[in-house]
Every structure is written in C-alpha cells, then in structure tokens.
VEXDREN-2710 file (C-alpha; in Angstrom, 1 decimal):
% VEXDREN-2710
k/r/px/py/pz
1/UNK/-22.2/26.8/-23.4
2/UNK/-24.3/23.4/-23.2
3/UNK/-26.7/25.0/-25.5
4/UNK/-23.7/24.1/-28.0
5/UNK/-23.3/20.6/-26.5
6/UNK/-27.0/19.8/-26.4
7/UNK/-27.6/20.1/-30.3
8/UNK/-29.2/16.9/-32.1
9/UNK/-26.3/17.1/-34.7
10/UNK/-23.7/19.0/-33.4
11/UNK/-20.4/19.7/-34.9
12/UNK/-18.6/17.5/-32.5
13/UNK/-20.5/14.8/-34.6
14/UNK/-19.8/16.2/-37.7
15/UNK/-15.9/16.9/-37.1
16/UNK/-13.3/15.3/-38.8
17/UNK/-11.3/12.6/-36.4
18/UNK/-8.6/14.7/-34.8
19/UNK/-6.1/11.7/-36.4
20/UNK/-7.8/12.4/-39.7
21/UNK/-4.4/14.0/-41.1
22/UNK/-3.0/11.4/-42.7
23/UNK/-5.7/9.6/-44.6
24/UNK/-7.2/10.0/-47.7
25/UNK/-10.4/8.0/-47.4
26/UNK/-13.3/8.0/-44.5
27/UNK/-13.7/5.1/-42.1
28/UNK/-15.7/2.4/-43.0
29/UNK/-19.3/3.0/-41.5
30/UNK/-19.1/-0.7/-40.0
31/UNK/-15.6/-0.3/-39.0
32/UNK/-16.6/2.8/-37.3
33/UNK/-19.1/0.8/-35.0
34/UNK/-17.1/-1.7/-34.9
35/UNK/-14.0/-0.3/-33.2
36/UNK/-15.9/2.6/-31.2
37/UNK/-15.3/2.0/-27.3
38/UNK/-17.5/4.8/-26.5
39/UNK/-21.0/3.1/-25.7
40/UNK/-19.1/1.5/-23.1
41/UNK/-16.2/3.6/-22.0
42/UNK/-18.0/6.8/-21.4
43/UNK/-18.6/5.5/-17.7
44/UNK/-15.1/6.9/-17.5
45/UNK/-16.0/10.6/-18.0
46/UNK/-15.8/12.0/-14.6
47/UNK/-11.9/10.0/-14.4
48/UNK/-11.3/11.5/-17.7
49/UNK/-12.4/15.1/-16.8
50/UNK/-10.5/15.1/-13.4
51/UNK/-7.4/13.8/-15.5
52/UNK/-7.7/16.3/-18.3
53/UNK/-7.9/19.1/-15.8
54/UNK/-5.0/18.3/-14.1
55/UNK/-3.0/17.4/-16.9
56/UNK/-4.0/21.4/-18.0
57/UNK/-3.1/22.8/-14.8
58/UNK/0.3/21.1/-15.5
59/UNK/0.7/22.5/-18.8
60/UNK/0.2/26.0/-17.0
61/UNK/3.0/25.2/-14.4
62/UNK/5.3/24.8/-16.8
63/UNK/4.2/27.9/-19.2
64/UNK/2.7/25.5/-21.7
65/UNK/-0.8/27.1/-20.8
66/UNK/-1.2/31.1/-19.5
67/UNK/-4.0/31.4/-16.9
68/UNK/-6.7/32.2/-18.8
69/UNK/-6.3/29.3/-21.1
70/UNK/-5.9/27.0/-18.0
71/UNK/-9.3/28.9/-16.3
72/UNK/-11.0/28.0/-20.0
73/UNK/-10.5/24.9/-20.5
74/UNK/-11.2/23.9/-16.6
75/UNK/-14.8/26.2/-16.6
76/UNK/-15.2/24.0/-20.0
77/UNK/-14.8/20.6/-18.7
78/UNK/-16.8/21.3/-15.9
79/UNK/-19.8/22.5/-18.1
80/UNK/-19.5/19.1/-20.0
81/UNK/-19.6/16.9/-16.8
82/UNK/-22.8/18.4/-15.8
83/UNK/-24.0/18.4/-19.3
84/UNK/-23.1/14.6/-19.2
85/UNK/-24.5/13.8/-15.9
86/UNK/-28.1/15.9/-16.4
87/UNK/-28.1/13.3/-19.1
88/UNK/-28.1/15.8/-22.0
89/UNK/-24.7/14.6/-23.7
90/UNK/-24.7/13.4/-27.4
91/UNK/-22.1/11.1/-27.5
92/UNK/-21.1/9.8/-31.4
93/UNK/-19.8/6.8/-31.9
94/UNK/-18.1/8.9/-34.9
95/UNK/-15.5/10.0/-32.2
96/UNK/-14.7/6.6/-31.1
97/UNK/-13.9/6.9/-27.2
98/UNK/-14.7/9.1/-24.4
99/UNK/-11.6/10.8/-24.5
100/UNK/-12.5/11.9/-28.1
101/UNK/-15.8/12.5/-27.4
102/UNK/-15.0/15.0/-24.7
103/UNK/-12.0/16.8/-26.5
104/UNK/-14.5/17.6/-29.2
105/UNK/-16.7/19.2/-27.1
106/UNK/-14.4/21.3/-25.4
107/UNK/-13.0/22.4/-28.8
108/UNK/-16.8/23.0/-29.6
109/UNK/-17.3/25.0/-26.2
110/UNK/-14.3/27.4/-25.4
111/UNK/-12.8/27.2/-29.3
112/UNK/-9.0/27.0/-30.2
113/UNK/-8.1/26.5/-26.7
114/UNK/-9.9/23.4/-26.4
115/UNK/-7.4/22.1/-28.6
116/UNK/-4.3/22.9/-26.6
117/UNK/-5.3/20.5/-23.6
118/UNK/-3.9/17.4/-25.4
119/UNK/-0.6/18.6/-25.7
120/UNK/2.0/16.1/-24.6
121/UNK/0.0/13.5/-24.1
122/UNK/-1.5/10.7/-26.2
123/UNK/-4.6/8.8/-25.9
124/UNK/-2.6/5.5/-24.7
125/UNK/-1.6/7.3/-21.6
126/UNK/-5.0/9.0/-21.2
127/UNK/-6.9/6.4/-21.3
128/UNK/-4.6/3.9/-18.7
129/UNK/-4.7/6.8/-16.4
130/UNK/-8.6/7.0/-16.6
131/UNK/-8.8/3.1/-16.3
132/UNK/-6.4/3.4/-12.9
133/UNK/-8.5/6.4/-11.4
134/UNK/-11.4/4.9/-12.0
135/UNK/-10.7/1.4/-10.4
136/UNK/-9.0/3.4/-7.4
137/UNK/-12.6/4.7/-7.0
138/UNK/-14.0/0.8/-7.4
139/UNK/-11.5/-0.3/-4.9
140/UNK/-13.0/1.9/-2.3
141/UNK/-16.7/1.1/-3.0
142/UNK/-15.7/-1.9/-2.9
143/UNK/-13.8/-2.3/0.7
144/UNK/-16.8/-0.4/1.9
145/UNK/-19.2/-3.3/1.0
146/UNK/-16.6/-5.4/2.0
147/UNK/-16.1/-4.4/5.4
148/UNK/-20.5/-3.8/5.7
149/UNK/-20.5/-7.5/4.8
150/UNK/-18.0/-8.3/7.3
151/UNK/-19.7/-6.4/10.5
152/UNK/-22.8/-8.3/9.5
153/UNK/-21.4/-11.5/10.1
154/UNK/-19.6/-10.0/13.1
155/UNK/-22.8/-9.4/14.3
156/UNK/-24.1/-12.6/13.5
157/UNK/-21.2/-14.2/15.4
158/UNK/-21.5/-12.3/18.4
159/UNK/-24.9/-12.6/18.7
160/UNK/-25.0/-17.1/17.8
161/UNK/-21.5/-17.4/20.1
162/UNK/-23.2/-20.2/22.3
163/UNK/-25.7/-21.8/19.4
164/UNK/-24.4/-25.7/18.6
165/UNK/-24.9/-26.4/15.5
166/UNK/-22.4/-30.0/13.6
167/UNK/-19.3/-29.3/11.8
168/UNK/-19.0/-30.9/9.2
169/UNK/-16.1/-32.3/6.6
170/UNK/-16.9/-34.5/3.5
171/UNK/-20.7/-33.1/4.5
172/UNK/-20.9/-35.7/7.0
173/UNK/-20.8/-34.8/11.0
174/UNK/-17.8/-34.3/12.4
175/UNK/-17.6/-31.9/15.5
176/UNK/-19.8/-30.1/17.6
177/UNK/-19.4/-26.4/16.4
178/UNK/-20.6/-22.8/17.8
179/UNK/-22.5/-21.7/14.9
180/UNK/-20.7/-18.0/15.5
181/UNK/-17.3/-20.0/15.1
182/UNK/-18.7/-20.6/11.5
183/UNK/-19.7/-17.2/10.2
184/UNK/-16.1/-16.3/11.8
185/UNK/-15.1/-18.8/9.0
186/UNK/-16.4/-17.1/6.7
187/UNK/-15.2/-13.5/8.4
188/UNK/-11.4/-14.6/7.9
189/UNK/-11.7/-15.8/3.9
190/UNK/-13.2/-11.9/3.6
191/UNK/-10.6/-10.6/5.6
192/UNK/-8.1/-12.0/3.2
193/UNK/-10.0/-10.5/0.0
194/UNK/-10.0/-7.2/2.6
195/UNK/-6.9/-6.8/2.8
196/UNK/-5.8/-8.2/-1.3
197/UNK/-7.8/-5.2/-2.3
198/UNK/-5.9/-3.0/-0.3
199/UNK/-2.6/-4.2/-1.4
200/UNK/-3.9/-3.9/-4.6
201/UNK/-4.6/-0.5/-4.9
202/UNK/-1.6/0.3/-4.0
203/UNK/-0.4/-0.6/-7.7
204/UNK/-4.0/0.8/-8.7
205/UNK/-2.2/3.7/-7.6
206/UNK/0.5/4.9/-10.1
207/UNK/0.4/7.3/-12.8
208/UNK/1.1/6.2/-16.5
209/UNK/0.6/10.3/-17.4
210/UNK/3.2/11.9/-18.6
211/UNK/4.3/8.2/-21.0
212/UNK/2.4/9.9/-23.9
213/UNK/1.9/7.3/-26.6
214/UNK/5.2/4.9/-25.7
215/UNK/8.3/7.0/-25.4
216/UNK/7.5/9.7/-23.3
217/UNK/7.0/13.4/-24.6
218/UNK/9.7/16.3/-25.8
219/UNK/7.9/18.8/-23.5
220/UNK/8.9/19.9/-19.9
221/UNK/6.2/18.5/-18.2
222/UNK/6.2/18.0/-14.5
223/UNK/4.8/14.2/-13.8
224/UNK/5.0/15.0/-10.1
225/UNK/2.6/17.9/-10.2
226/UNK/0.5/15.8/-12.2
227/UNK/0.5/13.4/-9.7
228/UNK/-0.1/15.1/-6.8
229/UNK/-3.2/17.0/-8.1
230/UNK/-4.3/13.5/-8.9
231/UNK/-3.8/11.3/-5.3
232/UNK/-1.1/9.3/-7.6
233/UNK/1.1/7.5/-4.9
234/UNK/3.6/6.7/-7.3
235/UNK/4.5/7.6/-10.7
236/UNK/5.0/5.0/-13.7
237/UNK/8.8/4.5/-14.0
238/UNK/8.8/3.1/-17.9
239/UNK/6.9/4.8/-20.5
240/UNK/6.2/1.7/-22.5
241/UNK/5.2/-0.2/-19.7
242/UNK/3.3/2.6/-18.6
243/UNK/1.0/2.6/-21.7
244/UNK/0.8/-1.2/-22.3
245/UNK/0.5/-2.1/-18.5
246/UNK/-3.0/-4.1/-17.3
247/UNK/-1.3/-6.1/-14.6
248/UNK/-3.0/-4.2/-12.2
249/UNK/-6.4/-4.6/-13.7
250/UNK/-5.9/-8.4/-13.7
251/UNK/-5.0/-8.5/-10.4
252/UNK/-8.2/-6.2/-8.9
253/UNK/-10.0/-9.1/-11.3
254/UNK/-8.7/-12.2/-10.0
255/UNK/-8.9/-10.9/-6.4
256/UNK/-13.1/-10.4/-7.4
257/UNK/-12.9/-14.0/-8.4
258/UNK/-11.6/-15.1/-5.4
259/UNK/-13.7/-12.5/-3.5
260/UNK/-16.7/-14.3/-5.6
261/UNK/-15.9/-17.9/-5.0
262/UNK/-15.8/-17.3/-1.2
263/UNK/-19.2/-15.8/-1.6
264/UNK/-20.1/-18.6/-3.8
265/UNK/-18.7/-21.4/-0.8
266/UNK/-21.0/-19.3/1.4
267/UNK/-23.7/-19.1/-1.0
268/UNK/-23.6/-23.1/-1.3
269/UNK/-24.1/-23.4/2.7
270/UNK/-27.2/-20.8/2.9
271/UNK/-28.7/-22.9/0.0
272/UNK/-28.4/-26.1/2.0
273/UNK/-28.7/-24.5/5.3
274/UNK/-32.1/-22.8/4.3
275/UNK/-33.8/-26.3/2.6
276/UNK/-36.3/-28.1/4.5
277/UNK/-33.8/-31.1/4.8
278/UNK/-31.9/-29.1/6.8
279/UNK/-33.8/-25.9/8.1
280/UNK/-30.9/-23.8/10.0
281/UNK/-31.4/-21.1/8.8
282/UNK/-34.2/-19.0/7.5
283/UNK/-33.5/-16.7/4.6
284/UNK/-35.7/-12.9/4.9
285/UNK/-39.0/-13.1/2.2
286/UNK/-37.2/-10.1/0.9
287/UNK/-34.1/-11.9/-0.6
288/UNK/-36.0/-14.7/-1.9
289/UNK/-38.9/-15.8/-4.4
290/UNK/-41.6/-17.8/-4.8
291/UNK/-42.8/-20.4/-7.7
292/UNK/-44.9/-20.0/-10.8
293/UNK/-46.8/-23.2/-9.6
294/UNK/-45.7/-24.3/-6.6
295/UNK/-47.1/-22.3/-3.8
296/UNK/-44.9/-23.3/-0.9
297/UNK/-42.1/-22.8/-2.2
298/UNK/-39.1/-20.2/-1.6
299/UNK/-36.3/-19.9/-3.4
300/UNK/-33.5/-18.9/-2.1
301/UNK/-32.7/-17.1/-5.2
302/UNK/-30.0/-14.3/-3.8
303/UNK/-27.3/-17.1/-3.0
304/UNK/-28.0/-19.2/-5.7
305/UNK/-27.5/-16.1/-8.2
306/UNK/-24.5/-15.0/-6.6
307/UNK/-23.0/-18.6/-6.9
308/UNK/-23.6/-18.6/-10.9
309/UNK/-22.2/-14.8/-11.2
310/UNK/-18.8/-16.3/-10.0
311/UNK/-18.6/-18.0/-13.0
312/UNK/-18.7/-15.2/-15.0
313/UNK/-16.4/-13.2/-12.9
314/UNK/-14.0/-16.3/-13.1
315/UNK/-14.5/-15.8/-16.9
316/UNK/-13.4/-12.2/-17.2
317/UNK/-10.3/-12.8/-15.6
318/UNK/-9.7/-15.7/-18.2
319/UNK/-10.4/-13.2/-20.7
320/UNK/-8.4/-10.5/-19.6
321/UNK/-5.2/-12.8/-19.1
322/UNK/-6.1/-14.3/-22.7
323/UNK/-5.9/-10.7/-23.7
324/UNK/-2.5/-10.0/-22.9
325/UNK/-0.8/-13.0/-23.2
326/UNK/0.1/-12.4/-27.0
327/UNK/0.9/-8.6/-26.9
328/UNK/4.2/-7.1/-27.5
329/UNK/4.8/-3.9/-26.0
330/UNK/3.7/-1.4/-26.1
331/UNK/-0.1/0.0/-26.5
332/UNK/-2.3/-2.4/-28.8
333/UNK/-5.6/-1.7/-29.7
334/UNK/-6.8/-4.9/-28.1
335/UNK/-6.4/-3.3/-25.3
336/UNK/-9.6/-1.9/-25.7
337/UNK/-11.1/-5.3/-24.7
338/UNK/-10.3/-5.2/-21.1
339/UNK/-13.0/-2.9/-20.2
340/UNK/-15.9/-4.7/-20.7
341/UNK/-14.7/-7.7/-18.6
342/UNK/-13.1/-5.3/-16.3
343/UNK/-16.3/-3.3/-15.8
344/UNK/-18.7/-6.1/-15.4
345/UNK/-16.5/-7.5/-12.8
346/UNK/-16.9/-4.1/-10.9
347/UNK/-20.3/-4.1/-11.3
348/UNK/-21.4/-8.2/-10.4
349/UNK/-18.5/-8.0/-7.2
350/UNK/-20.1/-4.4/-6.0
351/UNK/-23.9/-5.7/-6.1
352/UNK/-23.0/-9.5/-5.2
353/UNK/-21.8/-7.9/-1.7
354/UNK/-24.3/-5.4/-1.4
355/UNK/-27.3/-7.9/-1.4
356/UNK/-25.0/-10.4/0.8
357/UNK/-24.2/-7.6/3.2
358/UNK/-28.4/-7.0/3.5
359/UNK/-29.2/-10.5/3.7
360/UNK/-26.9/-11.2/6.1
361/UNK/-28.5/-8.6/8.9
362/UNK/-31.7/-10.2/8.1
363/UNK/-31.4/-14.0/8.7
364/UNK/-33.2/-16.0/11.2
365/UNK/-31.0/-19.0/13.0
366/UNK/-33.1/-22.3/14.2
367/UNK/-30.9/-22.8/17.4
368/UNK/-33.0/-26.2/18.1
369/UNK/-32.5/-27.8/14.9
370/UNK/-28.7/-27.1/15.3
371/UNK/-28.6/-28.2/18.3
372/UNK/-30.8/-31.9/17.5
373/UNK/-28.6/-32.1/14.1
374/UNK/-25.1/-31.7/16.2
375/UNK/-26.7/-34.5/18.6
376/UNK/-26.8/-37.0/16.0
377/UNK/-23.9/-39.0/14.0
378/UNK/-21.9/-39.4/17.0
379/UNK/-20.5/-35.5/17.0
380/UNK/-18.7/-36.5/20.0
381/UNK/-16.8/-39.5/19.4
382/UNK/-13.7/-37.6/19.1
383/UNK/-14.3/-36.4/22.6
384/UNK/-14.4/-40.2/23.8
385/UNK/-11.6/-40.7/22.6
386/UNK/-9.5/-37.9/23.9
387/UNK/-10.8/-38.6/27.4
388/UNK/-9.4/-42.1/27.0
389/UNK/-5.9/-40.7/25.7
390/UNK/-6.0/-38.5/29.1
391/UNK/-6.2/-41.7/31.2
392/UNK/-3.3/-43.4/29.6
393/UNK/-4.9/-45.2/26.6
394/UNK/-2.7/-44.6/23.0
395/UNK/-4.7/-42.5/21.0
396/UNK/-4.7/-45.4/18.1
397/UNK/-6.1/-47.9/20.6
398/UNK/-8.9/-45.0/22.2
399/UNK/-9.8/-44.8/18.2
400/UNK/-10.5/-48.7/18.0
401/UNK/-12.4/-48.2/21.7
402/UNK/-14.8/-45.6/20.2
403/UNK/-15.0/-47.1/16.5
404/UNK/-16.8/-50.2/18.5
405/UNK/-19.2/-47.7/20.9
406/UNK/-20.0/-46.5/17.8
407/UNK/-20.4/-49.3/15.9
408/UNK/-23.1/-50.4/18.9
409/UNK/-24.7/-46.5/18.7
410/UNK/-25.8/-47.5/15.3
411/UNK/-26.9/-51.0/15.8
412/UNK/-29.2/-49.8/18.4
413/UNK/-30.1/-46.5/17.2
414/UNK/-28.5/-44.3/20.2
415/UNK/-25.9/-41.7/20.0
416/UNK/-23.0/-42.1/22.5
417/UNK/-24.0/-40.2/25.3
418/UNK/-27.4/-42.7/25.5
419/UNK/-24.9/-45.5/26.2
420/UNK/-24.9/-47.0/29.5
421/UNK/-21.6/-46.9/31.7
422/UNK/-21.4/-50.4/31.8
423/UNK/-21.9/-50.6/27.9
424/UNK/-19.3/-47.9/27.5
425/UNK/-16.9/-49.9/30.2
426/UNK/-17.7/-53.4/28.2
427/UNK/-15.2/-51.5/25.5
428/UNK/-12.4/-49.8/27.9
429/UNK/-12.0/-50.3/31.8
430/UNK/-10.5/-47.1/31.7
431/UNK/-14.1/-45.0/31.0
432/UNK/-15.3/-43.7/34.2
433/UNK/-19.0/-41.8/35.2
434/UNK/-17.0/-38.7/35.2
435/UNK/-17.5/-39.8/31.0
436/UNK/-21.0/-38.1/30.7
437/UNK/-19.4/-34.7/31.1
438/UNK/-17.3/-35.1/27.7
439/UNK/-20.1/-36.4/25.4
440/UNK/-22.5/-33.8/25.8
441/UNK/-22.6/-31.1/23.2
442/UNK/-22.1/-28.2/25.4
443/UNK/-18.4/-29.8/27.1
444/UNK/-17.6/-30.4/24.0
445/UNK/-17.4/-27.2/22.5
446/UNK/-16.2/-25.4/25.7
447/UNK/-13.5/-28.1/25.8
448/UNK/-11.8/-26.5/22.9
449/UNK/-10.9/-23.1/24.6
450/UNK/-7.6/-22.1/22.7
451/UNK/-7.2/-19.1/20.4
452/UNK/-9.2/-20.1/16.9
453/UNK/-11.6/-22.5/18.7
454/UNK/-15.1/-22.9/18.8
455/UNK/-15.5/-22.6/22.7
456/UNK/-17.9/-19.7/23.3
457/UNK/-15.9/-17.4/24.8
458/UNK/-13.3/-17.7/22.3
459/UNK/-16.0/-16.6/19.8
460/UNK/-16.4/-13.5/21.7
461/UNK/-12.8/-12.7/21.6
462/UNK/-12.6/-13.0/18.2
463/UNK/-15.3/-11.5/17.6
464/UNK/-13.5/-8.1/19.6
465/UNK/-10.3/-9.1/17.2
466/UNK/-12.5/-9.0/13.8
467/UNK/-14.4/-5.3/14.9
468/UNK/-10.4/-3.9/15.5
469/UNK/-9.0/-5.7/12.3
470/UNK/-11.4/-3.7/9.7
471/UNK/-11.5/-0.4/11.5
472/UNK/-8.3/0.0/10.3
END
C-alpha cells in the first residue's frame, strides 16, 4: 500500500478538494499557498491518526461501519503513519491541512472505504480535537522537564544548604542568605508553573468530537466511546463552543510565559552571578561560548538566550489573545493562526528547560566569594538591631543606633563586626560582648530558624518537602 503513497505525483495530489462540490472555478494558485496549513500542521499527524481511528471504531459501535470496513480503514491509517514517519510522505499543499492530506491517502490506499471515515464529523471538530491531543502530549513533556529542572535545583540546594552568600533587594546587600535558600527561591516560582500545567490540562483534556462543524451531527454517535478510546476526561458540553474554543490553548501559552519569565529572572541572576564582577558562580564550558576576538572571554550564552526567547513566548500569547478577541462564534478560519504561535511556544518552553535542567547539574558555586561578598555592606545590621530590640530598645530607636554604627563602618572602612565594643557601646549602653555572636555571618543565618528561612537546617527540610511535592 505505500507503494501508492510514495508516488512523486500521486493522485492524492491530483484529486479534486473533497469540498470541491459546489464551485465552479479552481482555487487560485496563490490562494492555495496562501491558506494551506499543512507545511505546518502536519506535526499533528500521529493526534490526527489516533483521532480518526477512534472516531472509526465509533462509527462501527453504532453500525455506521461493519468490521471489516473498521479493520480497513485502521490497517490504512496505520500504513500512512509509518509511511509519514520513514519520511516517505508527499504531502500537497493542494489539500490544504493534515486532515485532508491524510483522508486522501486513505481514500487512495483502501478505496471507497476511505471515504466513509469522515462521516459525522467536520474538519472544525477534527482539527480542535487534534490541537487538544496533541498539547495533552506537550503538557506531559513538558512537566517532565519541569520537574528534571526542579530536582536539579533540589540538588543544588541540598548540596549549598550551609554556603553564605548576600541577599539582596534593590541589588544592593541586604541579608546574609544560605545560597541553597536561593535556588529554593527559584524551586517554589517552578512549583507554581508545576502545578498551572497540571490544572491546565485538565481543560486540555475534553473532547470537542462529536460537535461536527457547529451544531452537532444527525447521526447516533456515541461521544462517550469516543472519549474513552481517546483518554478524554470530559466531553465538550456545547457544540459551538466546542468548535470555536482556544481558551485552553491560551492558557497552556500564558502559563509558558510565565514559565519563561521565571526562567528569564533566573537567567538574569546566572548572568550576573557568572561575571567577573561578581564570580559566584561558574557556568560549565559546555553551555557557554567564546569570542570571535576576544580570547578570554565566555559568554554565558544559554541564560542570556533563554532570557530573549521569553519575549517571544510573551508575544505569542499576545498574538493568540489578539486572535480571538474579534471572533464570533463559531469556527473561523482565523483560527488557523493559532498554531504557529502555539507550536513555537511548545517548542522554545520544551528546549528552554531542557538546556536549564542540564546546566543546572553542571554549575560550579565559589563558596568564598559568597561568603567575602555577604561580609561586606553591613549584611548584618539588621541583626544589630534586633539584639538591641531584645534588650528593651524600640525597634525605631535600635534602627537610629545601627544607622550611626554604620554610618562610622563606612567612614573608616570596617564592616560592623570589626567595630570595637566600646565603639559599638559609644552608640547604645544597652550592646553587650555577648554582641559579636549576632554580627557574624554564620549566627546570622542560623538565627532565622523558622519554616521558609534561610537557617541551614531549614534548607534541608525543605529541601525533603520539595523531593515529596513533585513525586506526586
């Protein structure tokens, strides 16, 4: 049967359109081109195979189909997907979609039967069914990258849980920090896209079939079957919403741009982190490049290009809400503009986490230069002053105490704990020796030893929380 499929100029290319009917003069040749979806929707054939089939073991249930027609057109469609996948397919742009495209062939392959599959059903259900199956599949790929991602920065956090490094706000020094605290930052913003995608495929996951173009078909057809052969969780209540529908591809698109802009966040940090200015972190040679002219250079190129494909992510999901926003119901052909945007965002959100979940298992972390950056700009002044409001001084008055221990710090060039006692004690009687134990780096992060603090062992716990939250 591929022997039928394979031929240069086969008849599937020469076939009238199966809507041919009711016109009286050819397409256009530019027209032709220019409203064909197939260069671009035929990633959609195995969704559209594994729909047709089902939708023809339907038609059999209900006596539409006899066995042997059913066994046909099944043995057909399966001949095509390998035909398609050993890259041996001729698809024609003369046929306009994949849906078309594959029809034609199975017409070409088993005869007059090929011709029965489409019976109650149109190509406006078809082809939002293949569009939900197909991003069901996405959503899984994706989660799995996801949740690789996620263990490497569990990892990561486990193994930095004691390593100081500044925290930072407004880019200036703030707090001391575990650098493990950090990445667990970062942990909880994926953990959010985590579990968005998973809410979202749950309206991924409904079945349009069975809608037909917008009202629904004449035949008995049995959408439960349907869904059921197809892992449908639930079944599209409204035919015209069925067919005109794309909320749910927005949504996987606007959870990828937020997905993206926490990547890009991140992205921003490993940039900064990595420079010589700061020199945190060290990014693998593998994920970075070199200069045309400048030989000591390397770029880390891997964040930096993920940061710029968030915009375009950000822009798809423009485009796709631009799309819709002037489209009565039901199916419109403009429609057929939300796949491009849609797949692209698959694709740039599938290898953005890949390379970030191999990157990630690979960095290097310069514990000493954490450690001499959180030692200076006074990390600890916050420390100061809660140890004053512990021995009675109002927290507004301990703020004025440490602003001016500060303000000497910087005249002579020496961060807090390099003080004297009797310089601290010239600003509050109420500072003791036992003061020396607050300012250093280490107190001050095992000071904060509450749930979602930086103290060391409460990295570890959380680290035990994240490995149980994405097992699940």
């Amino acid at each position: 049967m591929s022997e039928i499929i394979n031929k240069k100029e086969n008849t599937t290319q020469q076939a009238e359109k199966p809507w041919n009917g009711r016109f009286t003069e050819p397409t256009d040749a530019f027209v032709e081109a220019f409203t064909a979806s197939v260069t671009f929707d035929q990633r959609m054939y195995q969704q559209d195979i594994t729909g047709s089939i089902a939708h023809a073991k339907m038609l059999t249930h209900i006596g539409i189909l006899n066995e042997e027609e059913c066994q046909q057109i099944v043995e057909g469609l399966h001949t095509i997907k390998n035909t398609i996948e050993a890259g041996q397919f001729n698809w024609s742009i003369k046929l306009e979609d994949v849906h078309m495209n594959i029809e034609a062939a199975l017409t070409d392959l088993i005869g007059i039967t090929g011709k029965k599959l489409h019976t109650g059903r149109s190509r406006n259900d078809q082809v939002a069914t293949d569009i939900r199956l197909y991003l069901r599949d996405e959503v899984d790929l994706i989660v799995t990258e996801l949740k690789r991602l996620q263990t490497a920065l569990i990892d990561l956090a486990e193994q930095e849980a004691e390593t100081i490094m500044p925290g930072f706000t407004h880019l200036q020094t703030a707090q001391p920090v575990t650098f493990g605290h950090h990445i667990l930052a970062w942990f909880e913003s994926l953990e959010r896209d985590h579990q968005r995608f998973l809410d979202c495929r749950k309206r991924i996951n409904v079945m349009p079939l069975g809608a037909a173009a917008l009202a629904g078909t004449t035949y008995p057809i049995d959408r439960e079957f349907t869904a059921q052969l197809l892992g449908f969780e639930n079944i599209c209540e409204n035919s015209l919403d069925a067919v005109s529908d794309r909320d749910f591809a927005i949504e996987l698109t606007a959870n990828a741009a937020l997905l993206m802009t926490h990547l890009s966040r991140f992205s921003e940090e490993l940039v900064l982190w990595a420079s010589a200015q700061f020199n945190f972190v060290e990014l693998s040679d593998s994920f970075c490049t070199g200069s045309s002219i400048m030989p000591q250079k390397k770029n880390p190129d891997v964040p930096e290009l993920v940061r710029g494909k968030t915009g375009r992510v950000n822009g798809h999901l423009i485009s796709l809400l631009t799309l819709m926003k002037g489209q009565p119901l039901a199916y419109n052909k403009d429609n057929q503009e939300d796949k491009e945007p849609l797949f692209d965002t698959v694709d740039t959100l599938k290898g953005s986490l890949k390379v970030y979940a191999d990157m990630m298992q690979h960095i290097k972390v310069n514990k000493q230069v954490m450690h001499e950056a959180a030692s200076r700009g006074f990390s600890t002044a916050t420390d100061l002053a809660d140890y004053l409001v512990r021995a009675g001084v109002p927290f507004r008055d301990a703020h004025e105490v440490v602003g001016k221990a500060v303000r000497l710090g910087i005249d002579t060039q020496r961060d807090l704990a390099e003080l004297s006692l009797e310089e601290l004690q010239d600003f509050s009687s109420d500072i003791k020796a036992d003061v020396f134990s607050v300012l250093t780096l280490e107190g001050s992060v095992a000071a904060r030893d509450h749930l979602g603090g930086t103290a060391p062992n409460q990295v570890r716990s959380a680290v035990k929380r994240a490995r149980l939250r994405i097992a699940h």
